[in-house]
C-alpha positions in Angstrom: -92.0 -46.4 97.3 -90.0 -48.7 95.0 -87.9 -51.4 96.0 -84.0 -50.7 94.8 -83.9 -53.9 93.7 -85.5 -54.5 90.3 -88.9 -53.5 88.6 -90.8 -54.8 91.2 -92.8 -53.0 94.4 -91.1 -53.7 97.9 -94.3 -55.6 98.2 -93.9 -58.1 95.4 -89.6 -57.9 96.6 -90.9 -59.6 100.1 -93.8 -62.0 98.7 -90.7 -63.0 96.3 -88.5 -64.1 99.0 -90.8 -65.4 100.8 -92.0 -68.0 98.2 -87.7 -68.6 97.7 -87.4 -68.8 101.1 -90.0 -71.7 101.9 -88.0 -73.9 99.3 -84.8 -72.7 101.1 -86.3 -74.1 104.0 -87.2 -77.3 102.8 -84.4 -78.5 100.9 -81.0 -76.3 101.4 -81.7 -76.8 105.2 -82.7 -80.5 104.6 -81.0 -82.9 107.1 -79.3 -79.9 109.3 -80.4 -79.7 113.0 -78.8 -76.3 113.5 -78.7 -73.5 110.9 -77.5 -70.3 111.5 -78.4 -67.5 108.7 -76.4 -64.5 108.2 -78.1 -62.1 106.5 -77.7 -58.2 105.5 -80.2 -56.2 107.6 -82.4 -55.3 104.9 -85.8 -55.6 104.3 -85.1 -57.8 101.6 -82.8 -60.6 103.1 -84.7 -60.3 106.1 -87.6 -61.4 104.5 -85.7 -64.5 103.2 -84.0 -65.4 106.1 -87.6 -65.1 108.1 -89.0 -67.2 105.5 -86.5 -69.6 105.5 -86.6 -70.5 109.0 -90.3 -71.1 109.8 -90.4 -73.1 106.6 -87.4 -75.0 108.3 -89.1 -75.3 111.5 -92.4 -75.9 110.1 -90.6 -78.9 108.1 -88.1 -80.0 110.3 -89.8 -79.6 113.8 -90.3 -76.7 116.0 -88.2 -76.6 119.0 -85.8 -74.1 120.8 -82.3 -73.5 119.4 -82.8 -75.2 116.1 -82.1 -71.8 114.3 -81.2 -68.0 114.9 -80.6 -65.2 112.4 -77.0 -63.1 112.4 -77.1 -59.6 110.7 -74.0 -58.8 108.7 -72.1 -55.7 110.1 -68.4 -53.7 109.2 -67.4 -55.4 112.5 -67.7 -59.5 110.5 -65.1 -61.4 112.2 -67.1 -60.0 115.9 -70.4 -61.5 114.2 -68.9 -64.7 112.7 -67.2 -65.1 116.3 -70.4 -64.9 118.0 -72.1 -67.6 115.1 -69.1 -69.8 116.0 -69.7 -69.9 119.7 -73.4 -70.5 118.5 -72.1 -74.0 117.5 -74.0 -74.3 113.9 -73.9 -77.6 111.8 -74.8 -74.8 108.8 -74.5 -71.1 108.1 -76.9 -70.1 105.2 -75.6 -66.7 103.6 -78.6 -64.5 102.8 -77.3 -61.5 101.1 -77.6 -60.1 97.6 -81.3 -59.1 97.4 -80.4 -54.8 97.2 -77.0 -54.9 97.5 -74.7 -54.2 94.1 -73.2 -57.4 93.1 -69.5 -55.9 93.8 -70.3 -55.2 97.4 -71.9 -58.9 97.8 -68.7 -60.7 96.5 -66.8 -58.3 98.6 -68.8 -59.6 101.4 -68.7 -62.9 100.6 -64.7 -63.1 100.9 -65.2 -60.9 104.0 -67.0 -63.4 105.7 -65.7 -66.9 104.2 -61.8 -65.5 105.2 -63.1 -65.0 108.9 -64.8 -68.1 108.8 -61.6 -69.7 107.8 -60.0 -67.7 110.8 -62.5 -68.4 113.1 -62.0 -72.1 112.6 -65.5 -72.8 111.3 -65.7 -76.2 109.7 -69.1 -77.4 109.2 -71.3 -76.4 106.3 -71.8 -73.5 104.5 -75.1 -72.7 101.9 -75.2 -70.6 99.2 -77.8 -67.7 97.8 -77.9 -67.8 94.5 -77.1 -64.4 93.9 -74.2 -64.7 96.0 -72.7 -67.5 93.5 -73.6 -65.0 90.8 -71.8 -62.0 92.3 -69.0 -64.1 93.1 -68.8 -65.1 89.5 -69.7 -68.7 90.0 -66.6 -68.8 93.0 -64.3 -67.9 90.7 -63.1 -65.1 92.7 -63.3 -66.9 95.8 -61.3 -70.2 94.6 -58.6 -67.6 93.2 -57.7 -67.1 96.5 -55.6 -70.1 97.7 -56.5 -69.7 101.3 -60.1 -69.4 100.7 -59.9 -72.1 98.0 -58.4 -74.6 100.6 -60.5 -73.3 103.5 -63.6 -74.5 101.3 -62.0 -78.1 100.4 -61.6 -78.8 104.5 -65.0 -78.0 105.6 -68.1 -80.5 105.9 -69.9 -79.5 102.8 -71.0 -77.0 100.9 -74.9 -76.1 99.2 -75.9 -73.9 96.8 -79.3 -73.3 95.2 -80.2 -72.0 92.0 -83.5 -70.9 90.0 -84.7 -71.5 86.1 -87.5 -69.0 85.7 -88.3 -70.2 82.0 -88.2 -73.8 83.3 -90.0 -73.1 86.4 -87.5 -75.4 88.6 -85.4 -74.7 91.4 -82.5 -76.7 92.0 -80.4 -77.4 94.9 -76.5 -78.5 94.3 -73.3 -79.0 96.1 -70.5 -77.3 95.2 -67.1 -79.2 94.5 -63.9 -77.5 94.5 -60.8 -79.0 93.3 -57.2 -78.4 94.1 -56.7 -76.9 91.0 -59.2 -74.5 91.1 -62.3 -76.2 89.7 -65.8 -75.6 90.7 -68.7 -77.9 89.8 -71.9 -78.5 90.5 -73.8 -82.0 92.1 -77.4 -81.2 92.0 -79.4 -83.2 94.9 -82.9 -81.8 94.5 -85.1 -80.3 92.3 -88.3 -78.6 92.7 -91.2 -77.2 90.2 -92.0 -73.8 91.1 -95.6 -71.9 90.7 -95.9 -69.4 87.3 -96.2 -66.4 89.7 -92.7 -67.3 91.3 -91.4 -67.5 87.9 -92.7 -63.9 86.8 -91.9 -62.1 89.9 -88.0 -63.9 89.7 -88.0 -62.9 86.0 -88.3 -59.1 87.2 -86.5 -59.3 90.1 -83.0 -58.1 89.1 -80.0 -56.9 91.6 -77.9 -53.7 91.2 -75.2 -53.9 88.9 
């Protein structure tokens, strides 16, 4: 069996996110005492969002309540409702890994416009292949609502990867009133040759 998402095995797909996912962990989670991940039940963001969160705990402290996993659903605004009530200082979007990139940026708005609804105002962290299948937010911030939702909340983090360099780097994302989106990098982190090869054939659908 092949994974859907690239030329790797289903195998190599989960030992992928689970090397991203450590780094997610350490320094997209870095300073948060609550993170809540919502994630697409598949098996690859699964893997991510599992790997994530014992890195997290493993770097951060292990207690009860520190982090829980959301899966994504038609029914979003029930799901963000119920990650509200959780009372997160982050949600970390994990979605992208086998989905086609139109379906993830139509997810993305899904869930950042009942966000907004759902008065969510804390921080929000970004998979990289979200902010690639959202067209680096540009059709997020070309929707006023969603472009000003996004200017009033706490903070928002993004990660991204540079197989040939063999760094991962870890930004916040500014949005200006007039549209704008740029990038303030706060960490960076060499990765191992193997995580560069397996990212390198790791593509999503088109």
């Amino acid at each position: 069996m092949s994974a859907s998402a690239g030329k790797l095995s289903i195998g190599e797909e989960v030992y992928l996110r689970g090397l991203t996912g450590r780094l997610v962990g350490i320094y997209l989670f870095k300073g948060f005492n609550k993170v809540a991940i919502l994630t697409y039940p598949d098996r690859i963001c699964e893997s991510i969002s599992s790997a994530a969160a014992v890195s997290y705990l493993d770097s951060y402290g292990y207690a009860e309540n520190k982090i829980k996993v959301f899966d994504y659903s038609e029914n979003i605004d029930t799901v963000i409702k119920n990650i509200v009530n959780w009372n997160p200082e982050a949600i970390y979007l994990a979605f992208g890994g086998e989905q086609k990139m139109a379906n993830v940026n139509d997810m993305t708005i899904k869930v950042l416009d009942s966000l907004r609804k759902n008065g969510f105002k804390g921080n929000i962290l970004i998979h990289v292949r979200v902010w690639l299948a959202t067209k680096q937010f540009s059709t997020i911030v070309s929707n006023n609502e969603l472009r000003e939702y996004l200017m009033s909340i706490q903070g928002l983090r993004l990660f991204t990867a540079d197989a040939n360099s063999k760094k991962f780097m870890f930004h916040y994302i500014l949005i200006s009133k007039d549209g704008k989106v740029t990038l303030n990098k706060y960490a960076e982190t060499d990765i191992t040759q193997e995580h560069s090869d397996l990212l390198k054939l790791s593509l999503p659908p088109s």
